[in-house]
VOBA-426525 format. One record per atom (N, C-alpha, C): x, y, z; residue number from 0; atom name; residue in one letter. Coordinates in pm, 1 decimal. Example, Ala and Ser with C-alpha at 12.3 -4.5 7.8 and 13.67 -1.06 7.14 Angstrom:
2
<atom c1="1319.0" c2="-569.0" c3="780.0" nr="0" atom="N" rest="A"/>
<atom c1="1230.0" c2="-450.0" c3="780.0" nr="0" atom="CA" rest="A"/>
<atom c1="1320.0" c2="-330.0" c3="780.0" nr="0" atom="C" rest="A"/>
<atom c1="1285.0" c2="-225.0" c3="708.0" nr="1" atom="N" rest="S"/>
<atom c1="1367.0" c2="-106.0" c3="714.0" nr="1" atom="CA" rest="S"/>
<atom c1="1290.0" c2="3.0" c3="787.0" nr="1" atom="C" rest="S"/>
This chain:
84
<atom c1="850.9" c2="1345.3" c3="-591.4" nr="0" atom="N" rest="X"/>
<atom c1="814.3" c2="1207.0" c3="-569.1" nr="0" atom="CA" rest="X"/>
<atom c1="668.1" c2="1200.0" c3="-524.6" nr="0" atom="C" rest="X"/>
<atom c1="639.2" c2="1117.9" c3="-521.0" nr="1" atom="N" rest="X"/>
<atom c1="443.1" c2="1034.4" c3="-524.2" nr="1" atom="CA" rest="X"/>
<atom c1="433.7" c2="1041.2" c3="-374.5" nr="1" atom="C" rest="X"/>
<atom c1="313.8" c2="1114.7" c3="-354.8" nr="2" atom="N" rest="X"/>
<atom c1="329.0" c2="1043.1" c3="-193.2" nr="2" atom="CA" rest="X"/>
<atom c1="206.0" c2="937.6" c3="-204.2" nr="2" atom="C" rest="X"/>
<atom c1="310.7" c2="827.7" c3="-133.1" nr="3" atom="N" rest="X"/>
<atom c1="257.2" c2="701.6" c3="-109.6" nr="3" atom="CA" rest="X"/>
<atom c1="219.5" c2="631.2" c3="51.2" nr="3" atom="C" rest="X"/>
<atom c1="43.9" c2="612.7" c3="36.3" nr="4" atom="N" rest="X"/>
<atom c1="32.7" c2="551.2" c3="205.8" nr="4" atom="CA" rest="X"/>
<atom c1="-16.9" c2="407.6" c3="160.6" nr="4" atom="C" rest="X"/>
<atom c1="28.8" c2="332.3" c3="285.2" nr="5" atom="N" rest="X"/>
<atom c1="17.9" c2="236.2" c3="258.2" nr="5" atom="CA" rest="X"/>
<atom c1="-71.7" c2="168.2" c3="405.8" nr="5" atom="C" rest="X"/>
<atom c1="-179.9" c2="64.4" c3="430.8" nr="6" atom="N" rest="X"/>
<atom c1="-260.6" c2="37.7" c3="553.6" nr="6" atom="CA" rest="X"/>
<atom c1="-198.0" c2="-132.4" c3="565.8" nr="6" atom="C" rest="X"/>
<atom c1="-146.3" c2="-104.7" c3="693.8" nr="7" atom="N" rest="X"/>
<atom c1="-79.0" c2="-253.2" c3="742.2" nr="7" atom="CA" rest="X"/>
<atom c1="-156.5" c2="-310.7" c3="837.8" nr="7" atom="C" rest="X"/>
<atom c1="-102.3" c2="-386.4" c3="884.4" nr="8" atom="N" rest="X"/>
<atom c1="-134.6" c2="-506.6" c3="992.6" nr="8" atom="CA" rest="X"/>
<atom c1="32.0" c2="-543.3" c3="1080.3" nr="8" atom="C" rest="X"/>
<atom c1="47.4" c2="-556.5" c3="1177.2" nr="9" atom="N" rest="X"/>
<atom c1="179.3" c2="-618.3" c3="1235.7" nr="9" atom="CA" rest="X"/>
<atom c1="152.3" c2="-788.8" c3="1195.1" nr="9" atom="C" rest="X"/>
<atom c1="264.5" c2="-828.0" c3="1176.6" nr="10" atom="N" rest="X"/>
<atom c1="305.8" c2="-970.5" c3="1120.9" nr="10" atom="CA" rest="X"/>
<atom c1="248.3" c2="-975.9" c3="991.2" nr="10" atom="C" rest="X"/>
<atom c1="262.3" c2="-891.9" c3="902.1" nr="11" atom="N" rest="X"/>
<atom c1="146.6" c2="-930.6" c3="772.4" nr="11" atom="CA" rest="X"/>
<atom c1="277.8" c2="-945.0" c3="688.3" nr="11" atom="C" rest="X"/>
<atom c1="290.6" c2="-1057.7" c3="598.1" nr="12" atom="N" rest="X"/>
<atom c1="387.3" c2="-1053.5" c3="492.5" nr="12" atom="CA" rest="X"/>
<atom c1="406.2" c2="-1034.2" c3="399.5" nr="12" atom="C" rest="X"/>
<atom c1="258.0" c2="-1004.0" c3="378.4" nr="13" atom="N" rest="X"/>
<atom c1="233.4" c2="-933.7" c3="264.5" nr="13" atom="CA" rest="X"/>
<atom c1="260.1" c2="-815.5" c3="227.3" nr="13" atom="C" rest="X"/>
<atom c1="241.3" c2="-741.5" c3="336.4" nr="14" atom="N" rest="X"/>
<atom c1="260.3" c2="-598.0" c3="423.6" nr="14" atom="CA" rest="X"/>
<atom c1="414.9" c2="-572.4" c3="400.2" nr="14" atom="C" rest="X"/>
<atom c1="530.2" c2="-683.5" c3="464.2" nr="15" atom="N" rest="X"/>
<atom c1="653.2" c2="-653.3" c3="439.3" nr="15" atom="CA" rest="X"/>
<atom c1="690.6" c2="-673.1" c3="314.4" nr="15" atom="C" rest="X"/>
<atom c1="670.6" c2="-774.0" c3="214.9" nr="16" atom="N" rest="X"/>
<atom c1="699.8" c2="-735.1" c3="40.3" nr="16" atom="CA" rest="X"/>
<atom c1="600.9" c2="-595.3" c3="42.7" nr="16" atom="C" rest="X"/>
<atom c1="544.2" c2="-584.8" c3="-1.2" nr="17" atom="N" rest="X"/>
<atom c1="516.2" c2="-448.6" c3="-22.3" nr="17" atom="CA" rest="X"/>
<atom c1="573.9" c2="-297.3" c3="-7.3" nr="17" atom="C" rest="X"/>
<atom c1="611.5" c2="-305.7" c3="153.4" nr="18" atom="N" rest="X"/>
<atom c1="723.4" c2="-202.2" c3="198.6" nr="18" atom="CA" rest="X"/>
<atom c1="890.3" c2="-245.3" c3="172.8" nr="18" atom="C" rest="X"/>
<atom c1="894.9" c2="-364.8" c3="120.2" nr="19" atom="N" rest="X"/>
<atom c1="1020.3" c2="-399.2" c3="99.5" nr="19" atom="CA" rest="X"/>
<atom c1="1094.5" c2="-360.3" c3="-80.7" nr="19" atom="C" rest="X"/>
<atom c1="917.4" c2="-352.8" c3="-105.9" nr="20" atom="N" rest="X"/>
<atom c1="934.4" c2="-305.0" c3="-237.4" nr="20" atom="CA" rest="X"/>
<atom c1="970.7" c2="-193.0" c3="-304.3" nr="20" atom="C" rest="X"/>
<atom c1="897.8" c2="-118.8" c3="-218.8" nr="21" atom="N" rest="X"/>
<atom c1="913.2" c2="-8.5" c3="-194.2" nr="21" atom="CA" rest="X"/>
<atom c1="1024.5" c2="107.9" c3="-156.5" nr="21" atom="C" rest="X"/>
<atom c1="1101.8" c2="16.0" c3="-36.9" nr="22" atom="N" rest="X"/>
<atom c1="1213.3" c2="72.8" c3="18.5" nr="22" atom="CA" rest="X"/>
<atom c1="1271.0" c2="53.4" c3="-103.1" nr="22" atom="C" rest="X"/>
<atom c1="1316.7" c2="-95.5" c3="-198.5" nr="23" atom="N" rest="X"/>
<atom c1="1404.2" c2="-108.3" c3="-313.3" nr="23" atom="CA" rest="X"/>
<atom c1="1388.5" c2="49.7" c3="-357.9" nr="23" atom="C" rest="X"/>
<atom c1="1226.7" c2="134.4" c3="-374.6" nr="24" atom="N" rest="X"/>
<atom c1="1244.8" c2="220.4" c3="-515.5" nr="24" atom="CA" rest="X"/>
<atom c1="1272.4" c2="372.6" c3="-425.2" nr="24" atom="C" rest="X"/>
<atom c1="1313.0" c2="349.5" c3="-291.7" nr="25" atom="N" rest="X"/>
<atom c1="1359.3" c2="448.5" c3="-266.6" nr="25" atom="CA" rest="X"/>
<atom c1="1235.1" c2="565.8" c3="-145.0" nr="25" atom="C" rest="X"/>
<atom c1="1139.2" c2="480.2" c3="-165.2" nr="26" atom="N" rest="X"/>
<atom c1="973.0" c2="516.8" c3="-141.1" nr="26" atom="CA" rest="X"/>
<atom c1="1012.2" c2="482.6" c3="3.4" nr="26" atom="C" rest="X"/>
<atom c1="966.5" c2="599.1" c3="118.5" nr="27" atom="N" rest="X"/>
<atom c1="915.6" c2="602.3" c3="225.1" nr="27" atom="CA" rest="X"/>
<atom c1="778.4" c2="632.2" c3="289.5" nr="27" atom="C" rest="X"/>
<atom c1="664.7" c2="484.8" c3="289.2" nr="28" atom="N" rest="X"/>
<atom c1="517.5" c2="514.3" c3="259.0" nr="28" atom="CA" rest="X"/>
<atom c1="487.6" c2="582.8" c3="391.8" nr="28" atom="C" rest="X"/>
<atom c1="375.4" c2="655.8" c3="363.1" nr="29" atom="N" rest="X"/>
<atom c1="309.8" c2="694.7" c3="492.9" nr="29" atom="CA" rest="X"/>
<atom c1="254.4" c2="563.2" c3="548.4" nr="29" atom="C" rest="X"/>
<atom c1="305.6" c2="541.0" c3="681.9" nr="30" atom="N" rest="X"/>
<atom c1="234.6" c2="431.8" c3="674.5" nr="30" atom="CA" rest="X"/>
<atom c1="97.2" c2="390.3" c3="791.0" nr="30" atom="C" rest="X"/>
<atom c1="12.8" c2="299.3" c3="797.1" nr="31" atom="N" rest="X"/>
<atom c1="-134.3" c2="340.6" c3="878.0" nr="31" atom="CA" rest="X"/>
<atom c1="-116.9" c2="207.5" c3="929.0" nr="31" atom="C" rest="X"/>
<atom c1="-98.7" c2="202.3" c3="1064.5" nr="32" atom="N" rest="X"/>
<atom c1="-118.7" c2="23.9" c3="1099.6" nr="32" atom="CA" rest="X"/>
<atom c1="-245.9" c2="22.6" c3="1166.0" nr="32" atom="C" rest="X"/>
<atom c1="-333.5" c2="-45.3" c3="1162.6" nr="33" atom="N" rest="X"/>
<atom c1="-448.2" c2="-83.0" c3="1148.4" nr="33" atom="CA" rest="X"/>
<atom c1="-498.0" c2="-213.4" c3="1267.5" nr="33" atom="C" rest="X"/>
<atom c1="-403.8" c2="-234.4" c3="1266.4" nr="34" atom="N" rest="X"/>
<atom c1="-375.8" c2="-364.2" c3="1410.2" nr="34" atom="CA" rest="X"/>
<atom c1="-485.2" c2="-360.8" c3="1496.4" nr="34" atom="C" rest="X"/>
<atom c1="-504.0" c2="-247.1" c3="1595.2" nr="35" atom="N" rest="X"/>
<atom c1="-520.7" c2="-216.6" c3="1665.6" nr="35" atom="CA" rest="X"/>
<atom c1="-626.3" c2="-104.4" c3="1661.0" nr="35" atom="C" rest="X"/>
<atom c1="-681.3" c2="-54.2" c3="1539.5" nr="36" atom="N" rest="X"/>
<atom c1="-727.7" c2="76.2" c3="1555.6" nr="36" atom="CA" rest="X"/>
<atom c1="-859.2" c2="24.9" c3="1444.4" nr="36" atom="C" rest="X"/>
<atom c1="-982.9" c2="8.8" c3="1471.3" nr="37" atom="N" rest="X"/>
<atom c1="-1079.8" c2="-18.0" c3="1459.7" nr="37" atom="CA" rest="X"/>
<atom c1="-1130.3" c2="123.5" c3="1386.8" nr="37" atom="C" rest="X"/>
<atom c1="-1104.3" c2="223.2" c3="1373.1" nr="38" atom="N" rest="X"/>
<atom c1="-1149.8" c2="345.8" c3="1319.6" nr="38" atom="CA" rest="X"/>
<atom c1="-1056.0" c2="359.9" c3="1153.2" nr="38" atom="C" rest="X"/>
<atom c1="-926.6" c2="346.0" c3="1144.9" nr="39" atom="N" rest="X"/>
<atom c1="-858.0" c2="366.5" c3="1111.8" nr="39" atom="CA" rest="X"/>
<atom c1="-863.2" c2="219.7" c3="1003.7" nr="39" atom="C" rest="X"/>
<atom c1="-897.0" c2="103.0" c3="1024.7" nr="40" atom="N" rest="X"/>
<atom c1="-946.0" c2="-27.3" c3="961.5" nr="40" atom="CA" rest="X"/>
<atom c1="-1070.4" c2="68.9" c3="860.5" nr="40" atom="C" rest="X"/>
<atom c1="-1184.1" c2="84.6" c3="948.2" nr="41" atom="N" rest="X"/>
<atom c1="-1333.4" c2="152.5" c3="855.4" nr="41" atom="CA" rest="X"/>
<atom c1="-1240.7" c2="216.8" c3="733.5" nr="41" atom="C" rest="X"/>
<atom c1="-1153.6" c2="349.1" c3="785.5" nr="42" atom="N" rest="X"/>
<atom c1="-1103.6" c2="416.3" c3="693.5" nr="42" atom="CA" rest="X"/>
<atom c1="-1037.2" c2="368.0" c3="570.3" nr="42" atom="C" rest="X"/>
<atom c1="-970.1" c2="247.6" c3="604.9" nr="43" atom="N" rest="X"/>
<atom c1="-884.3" c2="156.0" c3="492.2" nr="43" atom="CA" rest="X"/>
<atom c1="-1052.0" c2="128.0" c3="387.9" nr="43" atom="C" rest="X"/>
<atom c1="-1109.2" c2="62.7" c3="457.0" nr="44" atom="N" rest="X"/>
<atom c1="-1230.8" c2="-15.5" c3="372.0" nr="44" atom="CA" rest="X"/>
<atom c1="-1274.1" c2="74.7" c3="264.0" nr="44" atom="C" rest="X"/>
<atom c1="-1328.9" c2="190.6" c3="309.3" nr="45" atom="N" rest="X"/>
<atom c1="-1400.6" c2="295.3" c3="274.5" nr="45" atom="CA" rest="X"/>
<atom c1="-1316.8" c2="336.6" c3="192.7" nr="45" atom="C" rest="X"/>
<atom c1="-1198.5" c2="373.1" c3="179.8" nr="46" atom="N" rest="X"/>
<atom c1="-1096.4" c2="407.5" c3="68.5" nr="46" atom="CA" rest="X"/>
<atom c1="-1069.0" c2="308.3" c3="-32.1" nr="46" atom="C" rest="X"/>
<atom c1="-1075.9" c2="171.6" c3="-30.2" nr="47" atom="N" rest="X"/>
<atom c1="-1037.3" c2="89.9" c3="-68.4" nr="47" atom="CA" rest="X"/>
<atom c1="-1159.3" c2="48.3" c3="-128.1" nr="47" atom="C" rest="X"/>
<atom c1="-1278.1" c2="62.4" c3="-120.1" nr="48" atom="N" rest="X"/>
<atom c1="-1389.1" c2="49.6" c3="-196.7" nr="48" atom="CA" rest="X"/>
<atom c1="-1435.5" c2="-110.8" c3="-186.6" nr="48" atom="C" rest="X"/>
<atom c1="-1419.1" c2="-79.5" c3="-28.0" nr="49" atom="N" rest="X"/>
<atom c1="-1478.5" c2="-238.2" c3="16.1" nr="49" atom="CA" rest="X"/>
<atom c1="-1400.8" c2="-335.3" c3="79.4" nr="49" atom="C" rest="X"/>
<atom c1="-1237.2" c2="-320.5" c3="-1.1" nr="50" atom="N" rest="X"/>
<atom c1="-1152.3" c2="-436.3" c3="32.8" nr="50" atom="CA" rest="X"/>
<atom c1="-1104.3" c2="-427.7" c3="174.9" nr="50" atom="C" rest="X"/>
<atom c1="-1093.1" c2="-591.6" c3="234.8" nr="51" atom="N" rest="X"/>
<atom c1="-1111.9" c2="-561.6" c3="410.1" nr="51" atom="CA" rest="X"/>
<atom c1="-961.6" c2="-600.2" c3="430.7" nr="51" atom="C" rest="X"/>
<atom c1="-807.1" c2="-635.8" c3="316.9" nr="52" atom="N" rest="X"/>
<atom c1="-762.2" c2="-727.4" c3="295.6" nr="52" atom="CA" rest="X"/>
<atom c1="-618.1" c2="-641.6" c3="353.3" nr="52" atom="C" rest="X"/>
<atom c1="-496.6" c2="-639.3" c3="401.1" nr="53" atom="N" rest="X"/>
<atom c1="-390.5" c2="-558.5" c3="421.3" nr="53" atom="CA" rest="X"/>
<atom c1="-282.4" c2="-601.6" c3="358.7" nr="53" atom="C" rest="X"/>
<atom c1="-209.3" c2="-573.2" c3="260.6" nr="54" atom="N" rest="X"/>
<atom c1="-193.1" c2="-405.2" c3="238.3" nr="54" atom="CA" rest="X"/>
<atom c1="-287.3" c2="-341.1" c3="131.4" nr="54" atom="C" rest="X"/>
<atom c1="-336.6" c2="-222.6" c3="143.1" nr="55" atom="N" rest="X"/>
<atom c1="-402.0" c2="-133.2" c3="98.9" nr="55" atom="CA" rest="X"/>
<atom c1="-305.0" c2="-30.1" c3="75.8" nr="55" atom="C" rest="X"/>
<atom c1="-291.2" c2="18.5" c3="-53.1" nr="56" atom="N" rest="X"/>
<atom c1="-192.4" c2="90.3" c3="-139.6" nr="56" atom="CA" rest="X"/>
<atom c1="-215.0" c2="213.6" c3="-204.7" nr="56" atom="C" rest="X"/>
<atom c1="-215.6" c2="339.6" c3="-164.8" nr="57" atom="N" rest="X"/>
<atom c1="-254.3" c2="425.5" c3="-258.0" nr="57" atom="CA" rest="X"/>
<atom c1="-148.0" c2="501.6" c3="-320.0" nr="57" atom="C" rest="X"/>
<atom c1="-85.0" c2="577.0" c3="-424.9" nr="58" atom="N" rest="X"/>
<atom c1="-32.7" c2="673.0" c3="-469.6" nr="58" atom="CA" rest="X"/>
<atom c1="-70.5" c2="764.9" c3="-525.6" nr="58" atom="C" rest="X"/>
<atom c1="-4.0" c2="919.1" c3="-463.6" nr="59" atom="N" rest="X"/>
<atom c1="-102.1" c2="1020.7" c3="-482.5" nr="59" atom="CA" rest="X"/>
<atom c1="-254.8" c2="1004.5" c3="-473.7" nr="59" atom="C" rest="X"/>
<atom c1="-316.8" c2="949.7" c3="-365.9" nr="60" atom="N" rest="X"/>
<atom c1="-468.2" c2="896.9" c3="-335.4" nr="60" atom="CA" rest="X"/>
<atom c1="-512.9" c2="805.5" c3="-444.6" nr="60" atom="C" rest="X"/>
<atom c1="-464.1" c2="790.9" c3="-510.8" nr="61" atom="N" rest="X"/>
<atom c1="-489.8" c2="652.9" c3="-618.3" nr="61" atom="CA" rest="X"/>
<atom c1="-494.4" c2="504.4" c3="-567.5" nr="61" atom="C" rest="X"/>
<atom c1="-618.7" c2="486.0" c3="-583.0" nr="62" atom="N" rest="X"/>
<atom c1="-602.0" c2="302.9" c3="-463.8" nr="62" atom="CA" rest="X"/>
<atom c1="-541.4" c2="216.4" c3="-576.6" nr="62" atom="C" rest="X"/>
<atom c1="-429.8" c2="148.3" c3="-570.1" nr="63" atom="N" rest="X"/>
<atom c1="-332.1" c2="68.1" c3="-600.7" nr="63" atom="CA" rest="X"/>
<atom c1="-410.9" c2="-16.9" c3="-561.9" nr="63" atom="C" rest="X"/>
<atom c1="-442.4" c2="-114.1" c3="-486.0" nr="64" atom="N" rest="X"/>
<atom c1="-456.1" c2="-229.7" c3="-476.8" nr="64" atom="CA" rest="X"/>
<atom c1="-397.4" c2="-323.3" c3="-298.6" nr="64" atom="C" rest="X"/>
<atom c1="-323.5" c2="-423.4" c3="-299.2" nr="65" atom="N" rest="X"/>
<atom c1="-241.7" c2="-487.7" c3="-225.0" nr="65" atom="CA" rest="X"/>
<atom c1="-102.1" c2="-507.6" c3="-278.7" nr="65" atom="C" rest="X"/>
<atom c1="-11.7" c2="-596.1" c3="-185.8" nr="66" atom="N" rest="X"/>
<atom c1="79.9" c2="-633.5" c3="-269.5" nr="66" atom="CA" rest="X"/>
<atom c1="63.4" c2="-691.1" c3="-389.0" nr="66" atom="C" rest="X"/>
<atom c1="9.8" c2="-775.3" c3="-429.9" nr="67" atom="N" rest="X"/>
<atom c1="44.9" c2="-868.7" c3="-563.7" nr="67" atom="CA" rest="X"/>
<atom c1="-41.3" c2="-745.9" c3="-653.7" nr="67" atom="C" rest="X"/>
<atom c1="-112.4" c2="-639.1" c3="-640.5" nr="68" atom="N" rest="X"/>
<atom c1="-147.6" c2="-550.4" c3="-754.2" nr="68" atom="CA" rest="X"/>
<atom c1="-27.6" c2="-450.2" c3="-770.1" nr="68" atom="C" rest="X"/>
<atom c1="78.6" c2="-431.3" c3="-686.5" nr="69" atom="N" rest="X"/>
<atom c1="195.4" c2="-327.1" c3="-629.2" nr="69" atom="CA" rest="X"/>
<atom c1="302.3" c2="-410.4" c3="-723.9" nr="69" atom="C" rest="X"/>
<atom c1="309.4" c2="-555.5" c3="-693.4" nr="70" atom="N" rest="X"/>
<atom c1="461.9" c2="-603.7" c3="-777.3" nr="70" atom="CA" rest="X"/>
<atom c1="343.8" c2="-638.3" c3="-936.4" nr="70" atom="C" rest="X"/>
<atom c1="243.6" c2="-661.3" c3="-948.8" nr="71" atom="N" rest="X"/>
<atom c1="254.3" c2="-635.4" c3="-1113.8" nr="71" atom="CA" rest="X"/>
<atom c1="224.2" c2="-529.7" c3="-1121.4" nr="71" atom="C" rest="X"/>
<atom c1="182.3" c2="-452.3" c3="-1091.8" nr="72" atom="N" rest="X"/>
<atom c1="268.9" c2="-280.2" c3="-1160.3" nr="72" atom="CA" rest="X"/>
<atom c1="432.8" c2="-267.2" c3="-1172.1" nr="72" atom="C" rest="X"/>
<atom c1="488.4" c2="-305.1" c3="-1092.9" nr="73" atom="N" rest="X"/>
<atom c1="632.5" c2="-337.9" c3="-1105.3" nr="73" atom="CA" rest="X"/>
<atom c1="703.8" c2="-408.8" c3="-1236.8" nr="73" atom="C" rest="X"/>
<atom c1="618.8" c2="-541.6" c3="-1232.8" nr="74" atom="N" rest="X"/>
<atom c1="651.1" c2="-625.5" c3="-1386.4" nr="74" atom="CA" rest="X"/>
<atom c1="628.9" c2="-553.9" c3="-1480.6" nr="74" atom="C" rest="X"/>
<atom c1="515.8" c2="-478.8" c3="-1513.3" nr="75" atom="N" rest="X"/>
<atom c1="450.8" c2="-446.0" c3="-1615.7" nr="75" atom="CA" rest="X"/>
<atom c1="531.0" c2="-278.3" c3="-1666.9" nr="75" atom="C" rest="X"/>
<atom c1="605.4" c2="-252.8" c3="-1543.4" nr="76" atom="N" rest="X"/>
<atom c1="707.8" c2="-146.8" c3="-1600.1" nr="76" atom="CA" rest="X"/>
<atom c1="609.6" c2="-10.1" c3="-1542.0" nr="76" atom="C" rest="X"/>
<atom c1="521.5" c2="-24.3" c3="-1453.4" nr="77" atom="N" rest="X"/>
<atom c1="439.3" c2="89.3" c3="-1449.1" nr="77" atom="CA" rest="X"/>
<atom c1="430.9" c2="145.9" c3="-1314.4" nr="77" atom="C" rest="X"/>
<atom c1="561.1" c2="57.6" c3="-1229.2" nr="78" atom="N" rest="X"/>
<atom c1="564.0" c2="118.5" c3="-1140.9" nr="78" atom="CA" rest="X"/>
<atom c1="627.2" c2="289.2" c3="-1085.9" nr="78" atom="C" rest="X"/>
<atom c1="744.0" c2="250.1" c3="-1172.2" nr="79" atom="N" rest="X"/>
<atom c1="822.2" c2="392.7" c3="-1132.4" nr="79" atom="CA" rest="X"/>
<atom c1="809.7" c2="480.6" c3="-1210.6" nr="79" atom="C" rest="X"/>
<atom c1="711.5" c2="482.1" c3="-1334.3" nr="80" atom="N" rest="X"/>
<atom c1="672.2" c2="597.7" c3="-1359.7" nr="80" atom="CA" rest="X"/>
<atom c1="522.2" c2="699.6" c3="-1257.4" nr="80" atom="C" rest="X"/>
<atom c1="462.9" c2="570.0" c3="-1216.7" nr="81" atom="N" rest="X"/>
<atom c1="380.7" c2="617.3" c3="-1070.9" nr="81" atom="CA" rest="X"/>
<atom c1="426.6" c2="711.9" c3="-940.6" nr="81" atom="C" rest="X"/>
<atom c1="549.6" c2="651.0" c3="-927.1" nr="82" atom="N" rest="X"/>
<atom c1="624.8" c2="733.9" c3="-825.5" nr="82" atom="CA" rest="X"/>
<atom c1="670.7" c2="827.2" c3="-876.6" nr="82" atom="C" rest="X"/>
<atom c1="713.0" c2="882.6" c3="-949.5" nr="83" atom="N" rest="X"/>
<atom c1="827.7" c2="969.6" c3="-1013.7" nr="83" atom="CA" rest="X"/>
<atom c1="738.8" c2="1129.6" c3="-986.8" nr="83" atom="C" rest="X"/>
């Protein structure tokens, strides 16, 4: 399986579809909450190639995107061959 991390925020709902999506495919993300940790935020950015936005998605270090780039990979059928 893919290892997948994912950079949160507490109360983000975006954050929970995302990991909710996830749990559906069986996926337990590494996950980075960011809340609180001002070092660990830089790190999201800098990986993310700018974006300041949570969730931040990578598989196998591949930046995915946020949620709504996570469920259309999903539509588009291209999710679970990512994980696999």
């Amino acid at each position: 399986m893919a290892k997948v991390e994912i950079y949160t925020k507490a109360f983000c709902p975006y954050c929970a579809r995302a990991m909710n999506l996830l749990a559906s495919k069986g996926v337990t993300p590494e996950e980075t909450d960011i809340t609180m940790d001002g070092g660990k935020r830089q790190e999201m950015i800098q990986r993310a190639q700018g974006r300041t936005t949570v969730p931040q998605i990578f598989i196998d270090g591949t930046h995915i995107g946020g949620s709504d780039d996570l469920a259309a990979l999903e539509r588009a059928g291209k999710l679970d061959p990512m994980l696999a």
